[in-house]
C-alpha positions in Angstrom: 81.2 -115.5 -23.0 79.0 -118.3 -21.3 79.6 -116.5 -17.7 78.3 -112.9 -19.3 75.1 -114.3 -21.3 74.2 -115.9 -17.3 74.8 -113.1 -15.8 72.7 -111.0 -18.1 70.2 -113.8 -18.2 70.1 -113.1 -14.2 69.8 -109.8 -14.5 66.8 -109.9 -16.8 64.9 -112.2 -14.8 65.8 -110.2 -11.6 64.4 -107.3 -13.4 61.3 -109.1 -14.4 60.8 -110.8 -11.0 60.7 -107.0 -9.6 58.1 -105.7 -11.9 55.8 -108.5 -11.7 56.0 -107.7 -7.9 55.3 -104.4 -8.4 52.5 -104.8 -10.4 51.0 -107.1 -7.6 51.5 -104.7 -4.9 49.8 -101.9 -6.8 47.0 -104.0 -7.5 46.9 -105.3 -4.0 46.5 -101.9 -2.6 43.4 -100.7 -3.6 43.4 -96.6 -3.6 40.8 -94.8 -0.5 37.4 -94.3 -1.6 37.2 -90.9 -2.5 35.1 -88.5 -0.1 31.4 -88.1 -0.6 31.1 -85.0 -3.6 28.4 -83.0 -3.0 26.5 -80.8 -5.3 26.7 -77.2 -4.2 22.8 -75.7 -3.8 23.5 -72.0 -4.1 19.4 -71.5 -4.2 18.5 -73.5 -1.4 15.3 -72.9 0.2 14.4 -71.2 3.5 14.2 -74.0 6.0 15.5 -76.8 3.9 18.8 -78.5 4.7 20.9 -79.0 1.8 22.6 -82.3 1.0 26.3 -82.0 2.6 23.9 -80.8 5.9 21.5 -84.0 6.1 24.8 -86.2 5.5 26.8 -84.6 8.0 24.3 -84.5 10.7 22.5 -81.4 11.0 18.6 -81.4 11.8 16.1 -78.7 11.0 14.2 -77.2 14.6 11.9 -75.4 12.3 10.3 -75.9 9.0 9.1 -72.6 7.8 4.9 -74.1 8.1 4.6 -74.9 11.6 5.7 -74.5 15.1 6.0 -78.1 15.7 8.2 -78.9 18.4 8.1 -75.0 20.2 6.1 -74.7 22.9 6.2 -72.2 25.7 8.4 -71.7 28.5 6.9 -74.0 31.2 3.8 -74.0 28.7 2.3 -76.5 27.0 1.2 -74.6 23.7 2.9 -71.3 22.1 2.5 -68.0 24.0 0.6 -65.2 22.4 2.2 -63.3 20.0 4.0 -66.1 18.4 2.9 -66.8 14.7 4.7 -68.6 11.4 4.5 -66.1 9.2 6.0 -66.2 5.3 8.4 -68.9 6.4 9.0 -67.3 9.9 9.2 -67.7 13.4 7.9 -64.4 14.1 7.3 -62.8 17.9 4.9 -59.6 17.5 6.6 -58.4 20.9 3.3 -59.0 23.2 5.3 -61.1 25.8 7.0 -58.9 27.5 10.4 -59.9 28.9 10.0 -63.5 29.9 6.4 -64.2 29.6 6.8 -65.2 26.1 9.7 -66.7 25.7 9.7 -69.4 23.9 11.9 -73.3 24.0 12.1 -76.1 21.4 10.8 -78.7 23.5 10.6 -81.8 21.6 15.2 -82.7 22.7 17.3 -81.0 24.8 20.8 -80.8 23.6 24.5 -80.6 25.2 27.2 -80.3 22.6 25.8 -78.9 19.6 26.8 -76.6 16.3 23.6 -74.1 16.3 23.0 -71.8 13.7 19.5 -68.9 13.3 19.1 -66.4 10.9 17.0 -63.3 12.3 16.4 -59.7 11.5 14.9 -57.5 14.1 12.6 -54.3 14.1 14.1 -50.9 14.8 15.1 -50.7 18.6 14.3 -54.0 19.5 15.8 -56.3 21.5 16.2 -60.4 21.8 17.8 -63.2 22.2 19.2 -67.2 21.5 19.0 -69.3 24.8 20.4 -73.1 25.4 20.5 -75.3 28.1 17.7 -73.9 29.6 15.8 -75.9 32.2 12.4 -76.0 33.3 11.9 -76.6 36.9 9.0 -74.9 39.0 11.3 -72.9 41.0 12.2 -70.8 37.7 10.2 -68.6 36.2 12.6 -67.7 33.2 14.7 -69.3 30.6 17.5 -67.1 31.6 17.9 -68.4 35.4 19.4 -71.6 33.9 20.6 -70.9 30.1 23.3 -68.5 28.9 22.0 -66.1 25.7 23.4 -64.9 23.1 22.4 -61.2 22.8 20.5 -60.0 20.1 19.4 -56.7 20.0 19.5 -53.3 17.5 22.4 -51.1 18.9 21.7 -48.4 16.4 18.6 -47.3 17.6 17.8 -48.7 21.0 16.4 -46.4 23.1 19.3 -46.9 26.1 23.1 -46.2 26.5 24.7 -49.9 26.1 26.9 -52.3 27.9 29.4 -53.7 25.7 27.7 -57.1 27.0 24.8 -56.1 25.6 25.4 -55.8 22.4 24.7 -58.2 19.7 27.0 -61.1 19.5 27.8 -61.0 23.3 27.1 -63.5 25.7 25.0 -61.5 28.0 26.2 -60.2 30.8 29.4 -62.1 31.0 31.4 -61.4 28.0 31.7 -58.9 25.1 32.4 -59.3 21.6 35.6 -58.8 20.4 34.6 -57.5 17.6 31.3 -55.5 18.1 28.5 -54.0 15.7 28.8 -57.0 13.1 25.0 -56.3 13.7 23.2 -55.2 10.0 20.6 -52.8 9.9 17.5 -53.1 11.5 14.9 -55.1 9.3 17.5 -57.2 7.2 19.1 -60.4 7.6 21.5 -61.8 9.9 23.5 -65.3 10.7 24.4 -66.3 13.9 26.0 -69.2 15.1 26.7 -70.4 18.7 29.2 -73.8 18.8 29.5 -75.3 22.7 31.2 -77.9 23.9 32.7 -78.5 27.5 35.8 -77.7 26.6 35.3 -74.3 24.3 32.2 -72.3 23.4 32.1 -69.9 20.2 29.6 -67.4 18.8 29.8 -65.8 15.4 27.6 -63.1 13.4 27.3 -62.7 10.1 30.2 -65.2 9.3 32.6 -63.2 11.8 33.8 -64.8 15.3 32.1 -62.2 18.4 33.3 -64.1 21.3 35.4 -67.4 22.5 35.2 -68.6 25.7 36.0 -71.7 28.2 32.8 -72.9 29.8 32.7 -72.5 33.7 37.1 -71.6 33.6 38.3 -68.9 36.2 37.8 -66.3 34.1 34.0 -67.3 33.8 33.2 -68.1 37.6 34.7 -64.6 38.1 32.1 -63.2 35.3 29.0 -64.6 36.9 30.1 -64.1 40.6 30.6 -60.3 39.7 28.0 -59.7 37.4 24.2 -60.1 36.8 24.1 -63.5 37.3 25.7 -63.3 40.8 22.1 -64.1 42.5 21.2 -66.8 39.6 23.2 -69.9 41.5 21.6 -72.2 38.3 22.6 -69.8 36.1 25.1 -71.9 33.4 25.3 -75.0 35.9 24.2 -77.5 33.4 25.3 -78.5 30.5 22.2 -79.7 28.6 19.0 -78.1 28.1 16.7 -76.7 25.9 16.9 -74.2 22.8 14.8 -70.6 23.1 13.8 -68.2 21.4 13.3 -64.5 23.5 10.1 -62.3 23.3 11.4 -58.8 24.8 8.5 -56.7 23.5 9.6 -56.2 20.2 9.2 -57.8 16.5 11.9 -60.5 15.6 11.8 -63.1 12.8 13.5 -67.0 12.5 14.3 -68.8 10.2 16.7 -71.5 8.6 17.0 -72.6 12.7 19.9 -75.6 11.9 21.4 -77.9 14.7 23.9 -80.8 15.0 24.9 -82.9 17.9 29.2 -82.7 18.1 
């Protein structure tokens, strides 16, 4: 009888030697903070970056008032035909091809997330530039920075490339997926990710194009293409944002950017 109460005796303590450890390692091992909780801003202003943006690094290029920090291409002030209007960046179409072209010249940028929403007037035709350069021997934002094509295939005047259409990155590869575009005069979303490894466009929430900066497939592009007398054409890897004037009315706005 003596043997059984010790052994039950041993077993008891055994069992409460266990828990107690337990209990220590559970309150040794704090659980992870939880991740940040973000209210969602379904109604958030033109131009504004909501809370989840600001904390995970995105920055405003444009704040709906002003054109602080756009300038023209080798310019020091804005080109004619430029104006903030109603919470726009709006080009009236004056400049022509590249004479009004337009950068955001106060930080160039290499690996970025970059996102615009436009709409564009009936036949018209523009355009989202980076990495552009300004050096005396160019005399457009296009001899340096790839574009992302913007343009109204519905009812521009000309027959089309399939690089030419919106969501393309002119003249050396086509969408995928093309006329994403919306009608002219309402809104669209596009967003151009680069880094050196993999560059992505989308429009209106749908992937247009995926492609591996300066691979085989994209030497043989530019060597074959338009850009086969542009030797600067997509050579460096940081530059400058723009805007395109190509003679026709086009609106920005909620212009967003962050650094990856």
């Amino acid at each position: 009888m003596i043997k059984n109460l010790s052994l039950l005796f041993a077993l008891a303590f055994g069992l409460f030697a266990c828990a107690a450890d337990n209990n220590t390692a559970q309150s040794e091992a704090q659980p992870a903070a939880p991740p940040a909780q973000f209210e969602e801003e379904p109604n958030l202003p033109d131009n504004t970056l909501s809370q989840k943006e600001a904390a995970t690094g995105w920055k405003l290029l444009f704040d709906g008032k002003s054109a602080d920090g756009w300038r023209g291409f080798q310019q020091e002030g804005m080109p004619l035909g430029w104006s903030v209007e109603n919470g726009t960046l709006k080009a009236s179409g004056q400049g022509g091809d590249a004479a009004g072209d337009i950068l955001y010249g106060a930080q160039m940028f290499e690996s970025f997330e970059l996102t615009v929403d436009w709409k564009i007037a009936e036949g018209g035709n523009s355009g989202i530039f980076y990495h552009v350069r300004e050096e005396e021997r160019f005399s457009t934002p296009y001899e340096t920075g790839p574009e992302y094509q913007i343009i109204d295939e519905e009812n521009f005047p000309e027959p089309l490339e399939p690089w030419q259409v919106t969501g393309a990155d002119y003249a050396m590869f086509e969408p995928s997926i093309p006329r994403l575009t919306k009608p002219a005069g309402e809104w669209n979303t596009s967003t151009i990710t680069f880094t050196p490894q993999q560059a992505t466009y989308t429009l209106n929430g749908r992937k247009t194009i995926g492609f591996y900066p300066n691979s085989i497939q994209w030497q043989i592009n530019k060597k074959e293409g338009k850009w086969k007398d542009y030797p600067d054409y997509g050579k460096v890897r940081e530059g400058y944002i723009g805007l395109q004037d190509h003679g026709s009315e086009v609106w920005f706005k909620n212009i967003k950017i962050r650094e990856l």
